[in-house]
C-alpha positions in Angstrom: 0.0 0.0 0.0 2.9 2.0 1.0 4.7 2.3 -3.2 1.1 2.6 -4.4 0.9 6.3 -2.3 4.5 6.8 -3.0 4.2 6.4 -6.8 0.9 7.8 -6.7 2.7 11.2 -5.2 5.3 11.0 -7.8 3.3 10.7 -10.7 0.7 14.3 -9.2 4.1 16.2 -8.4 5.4 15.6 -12.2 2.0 15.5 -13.5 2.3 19.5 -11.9 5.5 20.6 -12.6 5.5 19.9 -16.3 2.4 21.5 -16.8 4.5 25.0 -15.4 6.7 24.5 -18.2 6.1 25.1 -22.0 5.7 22.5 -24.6 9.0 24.0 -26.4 6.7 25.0 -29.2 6.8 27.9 -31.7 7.1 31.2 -29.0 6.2 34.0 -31.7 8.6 35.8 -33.7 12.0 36.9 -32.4 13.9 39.6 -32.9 17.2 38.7 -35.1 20.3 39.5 -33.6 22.0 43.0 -34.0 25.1 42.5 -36.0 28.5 43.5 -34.1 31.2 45.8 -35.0 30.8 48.2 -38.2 27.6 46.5 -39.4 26.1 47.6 -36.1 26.6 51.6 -36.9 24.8 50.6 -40.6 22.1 48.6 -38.8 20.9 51.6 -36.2 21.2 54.0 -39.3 18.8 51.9 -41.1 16.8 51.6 -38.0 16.6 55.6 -38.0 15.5 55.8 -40.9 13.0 53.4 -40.9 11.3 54.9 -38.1 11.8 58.2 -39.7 14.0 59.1 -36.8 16.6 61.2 -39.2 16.7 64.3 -41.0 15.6 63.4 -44.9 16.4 65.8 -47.4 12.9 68.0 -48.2 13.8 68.8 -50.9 12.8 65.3 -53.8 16.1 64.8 -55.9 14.5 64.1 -59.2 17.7 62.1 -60.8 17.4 59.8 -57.4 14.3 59.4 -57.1 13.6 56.6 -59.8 16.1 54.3 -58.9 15.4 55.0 -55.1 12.0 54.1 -55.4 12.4 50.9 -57.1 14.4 49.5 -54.5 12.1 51.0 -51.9 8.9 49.3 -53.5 11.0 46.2 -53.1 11.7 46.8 -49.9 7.9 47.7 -48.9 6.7 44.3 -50.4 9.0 42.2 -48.4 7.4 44.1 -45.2 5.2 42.2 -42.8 1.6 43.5 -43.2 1.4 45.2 -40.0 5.0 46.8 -40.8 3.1 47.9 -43.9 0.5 49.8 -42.6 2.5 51.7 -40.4 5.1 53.1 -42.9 5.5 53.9 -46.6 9.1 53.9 -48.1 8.3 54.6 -51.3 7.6 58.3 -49.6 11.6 58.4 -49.0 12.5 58.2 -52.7 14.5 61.0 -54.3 15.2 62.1 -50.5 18.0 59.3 -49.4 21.5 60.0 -49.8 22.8 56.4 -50.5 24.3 55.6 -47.3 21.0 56.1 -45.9 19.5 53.7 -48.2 22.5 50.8 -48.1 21.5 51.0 -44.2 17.9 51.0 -44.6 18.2 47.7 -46.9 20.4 46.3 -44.7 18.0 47.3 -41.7 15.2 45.6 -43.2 17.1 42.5 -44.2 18.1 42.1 -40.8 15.7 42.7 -39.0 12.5 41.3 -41.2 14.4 38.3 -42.8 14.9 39.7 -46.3 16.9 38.4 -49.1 18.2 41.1 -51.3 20.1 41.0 -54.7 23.7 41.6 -54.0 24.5 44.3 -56.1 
């Protein structure tokens, strides 16, 4: 009678403490890992830019602006839908110098997982 209680309390305690712990299953979407070094100057530019958190030029710069906004309509595809919604890039065109849009490419491949055409 005694190993029937005794397995019997063995078997609720697991039965309870597994059930604190998660399945290991899918846990959402991560964020991907800030690059080190001089990438990581390249990566927080992008990241400035995306969030419109620099100075763009006000001023459109018409021999720019078709080539910028090609690879910014790229760019805006590959988005997530709710990234989408919330900002335009194709607004920046004609307005990047290139440095800011190297950085913003490299922001969004980053940090939303997308492949781009090496140049």
């Amino acid at each position: 009678m005694k190993k029937i209680i005794t397995a019997f309390t063995i078997f609720v305690i697991t039965s309870l403490t597994l059930s604190i712990f998660p399945s290991g299953g899918f846990g959402g979407g991560g964020v991907a890992q800030v690059p080190q070094g001089k990438d990581r100057e390249k990566f927080h530019l992008g990241k400035a830019v995306f969030n419109q958190e620099v100075e763009l030029a006000t001023a459109t710069d018409k021999t720019k602006e078709v080539a910028q906004a090609e690879r910014l309509d790229y760019l805006q595809g590959a988005l997530p839908n709710t990234e989408k919604r919330r900002v335009s890039l194709p607004d920046f065109a004609g307005k990047l110098t290139e440095e800011q849009l190297d950085a913003l490419e490299y922001f969004v491949s980053i940090r939303f997982n997308v492949k781009l055409d090496k140049k």
